[in-house]
N, C-alpha and C positions, 0 to 999 in steps of 0.2 A: 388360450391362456391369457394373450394379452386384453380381450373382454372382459375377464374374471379382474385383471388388476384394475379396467377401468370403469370398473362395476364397484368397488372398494374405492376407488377415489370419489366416486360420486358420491355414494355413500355417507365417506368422511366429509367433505365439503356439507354434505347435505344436514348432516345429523351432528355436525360439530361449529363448522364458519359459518355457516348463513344465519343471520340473526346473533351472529355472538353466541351460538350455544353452548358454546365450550365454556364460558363464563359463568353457566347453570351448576357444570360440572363441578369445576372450583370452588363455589361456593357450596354444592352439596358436600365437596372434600371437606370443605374447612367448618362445619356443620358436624361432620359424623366426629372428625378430629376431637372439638371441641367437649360434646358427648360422652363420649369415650374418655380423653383423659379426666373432666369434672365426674364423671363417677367411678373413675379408678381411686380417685382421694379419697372420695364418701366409702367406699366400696371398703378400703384396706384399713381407715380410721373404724368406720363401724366393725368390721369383721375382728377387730383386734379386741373392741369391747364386748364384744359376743362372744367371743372364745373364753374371753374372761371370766365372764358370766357364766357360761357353761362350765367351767372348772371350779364356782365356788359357790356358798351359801349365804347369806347374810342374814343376820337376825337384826329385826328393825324392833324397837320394841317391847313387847309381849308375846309379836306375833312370828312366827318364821315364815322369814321371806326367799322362798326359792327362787333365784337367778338363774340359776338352771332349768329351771320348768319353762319361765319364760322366753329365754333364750330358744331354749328348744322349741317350743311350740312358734315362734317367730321362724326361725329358720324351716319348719315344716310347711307352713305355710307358704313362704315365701318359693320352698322351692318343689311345693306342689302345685304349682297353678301357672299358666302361661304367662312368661313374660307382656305378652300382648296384651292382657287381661289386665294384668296390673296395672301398664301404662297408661288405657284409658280409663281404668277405674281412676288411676291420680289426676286424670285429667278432667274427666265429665264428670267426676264424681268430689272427690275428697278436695282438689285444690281449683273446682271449680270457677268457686267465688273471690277467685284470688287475685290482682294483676299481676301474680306470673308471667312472663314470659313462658312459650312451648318448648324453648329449649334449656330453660333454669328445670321446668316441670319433668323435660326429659334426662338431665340428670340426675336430679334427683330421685325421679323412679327407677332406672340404671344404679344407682348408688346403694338405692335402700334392697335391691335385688341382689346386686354384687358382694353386698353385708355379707349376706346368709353364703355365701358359696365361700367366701374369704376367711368368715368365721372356721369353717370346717377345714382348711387347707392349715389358719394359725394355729388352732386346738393342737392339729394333728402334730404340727412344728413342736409344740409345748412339751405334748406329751412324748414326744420322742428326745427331749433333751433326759440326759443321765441325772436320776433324781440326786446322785452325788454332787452337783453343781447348786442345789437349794441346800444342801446339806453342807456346804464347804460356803456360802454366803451368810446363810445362818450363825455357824462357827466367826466369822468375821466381823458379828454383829451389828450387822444389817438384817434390817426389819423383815416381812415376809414380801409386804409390799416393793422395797426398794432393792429386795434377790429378785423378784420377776421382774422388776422394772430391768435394771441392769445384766441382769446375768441372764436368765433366760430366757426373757421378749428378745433381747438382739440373736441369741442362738435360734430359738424355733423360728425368728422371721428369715435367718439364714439357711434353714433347711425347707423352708416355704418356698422362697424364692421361684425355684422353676414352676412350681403351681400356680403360684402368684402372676407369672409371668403369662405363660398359659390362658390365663383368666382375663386374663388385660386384650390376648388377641380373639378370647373368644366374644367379651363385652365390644370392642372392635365391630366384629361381623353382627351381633347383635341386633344394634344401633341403624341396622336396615327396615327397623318394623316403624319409626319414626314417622311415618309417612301413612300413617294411620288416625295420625293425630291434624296431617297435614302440613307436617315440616319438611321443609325442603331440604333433605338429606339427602347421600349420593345416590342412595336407589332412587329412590322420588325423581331425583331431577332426572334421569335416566328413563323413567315411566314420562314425565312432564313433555320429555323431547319425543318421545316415540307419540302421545299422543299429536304432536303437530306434524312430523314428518311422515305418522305411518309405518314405520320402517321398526320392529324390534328388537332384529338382533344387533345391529350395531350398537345402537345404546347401550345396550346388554352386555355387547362382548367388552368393551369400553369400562365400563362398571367392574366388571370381574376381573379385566386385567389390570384397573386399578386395587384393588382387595388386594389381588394374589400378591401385587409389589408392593403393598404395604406389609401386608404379612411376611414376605420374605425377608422384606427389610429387617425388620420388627425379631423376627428368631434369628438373624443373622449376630444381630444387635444385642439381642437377650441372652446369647449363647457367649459372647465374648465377654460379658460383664457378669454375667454365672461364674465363667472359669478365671477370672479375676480375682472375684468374692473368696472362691473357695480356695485359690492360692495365697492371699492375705490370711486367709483362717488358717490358713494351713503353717502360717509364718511360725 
């Protein structure tokens, strides 16, 4: 037993202190962090526009213009195709020619991803509000625009919430394929160390039980401000 502990101390020394490794880590922490909440923004601003769009029609014109078609087909798209695939198509491809930064380009492919899945979580929010509430905003004479704004964009995003939340930790664990582009994200730096040490599982285990505590955090976190939200609504 006591070889086992000091087979795990070497280990750690090995794959964490020497060289300042552990500083690899950190920076891939504050890497994925960053990632993750810049396309939680893009993610819940666009998906709010897309719901919209999927819920209406507009005539531009002469011509009709369906928002729904394109929405829809956006959203199909978007979540028929590997996340992996999209990030280097924005990268070697679409915003090749760009002085982007890899991880402005990796938000923003995260973001324009997270759209399409946010969109379907608000929609669902919208249409689950009591059509009596656009009907009681209406009566009050307010516009149709300024009943969704006020009345029920803040309800469906309050019935979203645990989806929304949801979505935030699964973009989180995502944020691991980052390293395909060549960004030194928490996996990455975690592959980075293993190839100098040799050694995979410790990087590894080190990686995952940083995940697991941030995600524990994170629903710990998301569950107490849930039942806040819904004690205020409840007032």
């Amino acid at each position: 037993m006591s070889g086992f502990f000091e087979g795990l101390a070497r280990d750690f020394t090995n794959n964490l202190i020497v060289g300042d490794r552990y500083l690899l880590i950190l920076d891939g922490l504050k890497t994925t962090l960053i990632i993750a909440t810049g396309a939680a923004i893009i993610g819940v601003l666009l998906g709010t526009v897309l719901a919209l769009m999927r819920l209406s029609d507009v005539k531009i014109g002469k011509k009709w213009f369906i928002l729904r078609s394109l929405s829809g087909a956006y959203v199909n798209v978007v979540r028929g195709t590997p996340m992996v695939v999209q990030l280097m198509m924005m990268y070697y491809v679409i915003l090749s020619s760009t002085s982007l930064s890899k991880i402005t380009i990796s938000i923003i492919s995260f973001g324009l991803n997270s759209g399409a899945y946010v969109s379907e979580m608000i929609r669902g929010g919208i249409m689950a509000v009591d059509k009596g509430q656009e009907e009681a905003g209406r009566s009050l004479g307010l516009s149709r625009g300024l009943t969704m704004r006020h009345i029920i964009l803040p309800q469906s995003i309050r019935i979203a919430i645990p989806s929304l939340f949801n979505e935030f930790i699964m973009l989180l664990k995502e944020t691991s394929i980052v390293g395909f582009i060549g960004l030194m994200d928490l996996t990455k730096a975690s592959d980075f160390i293993r190839s100098r040490t040799y050694s995979a599982f410790f990087p590894l285990l080190i990686v995952a039980a940083i995940y697991l505590l941030i995600v524990t955090v994170l629903t710990s976190f998301f569950s107490k401000l849930e039942r806040r939200l819904r004690a205020g609504a409840n007032r």
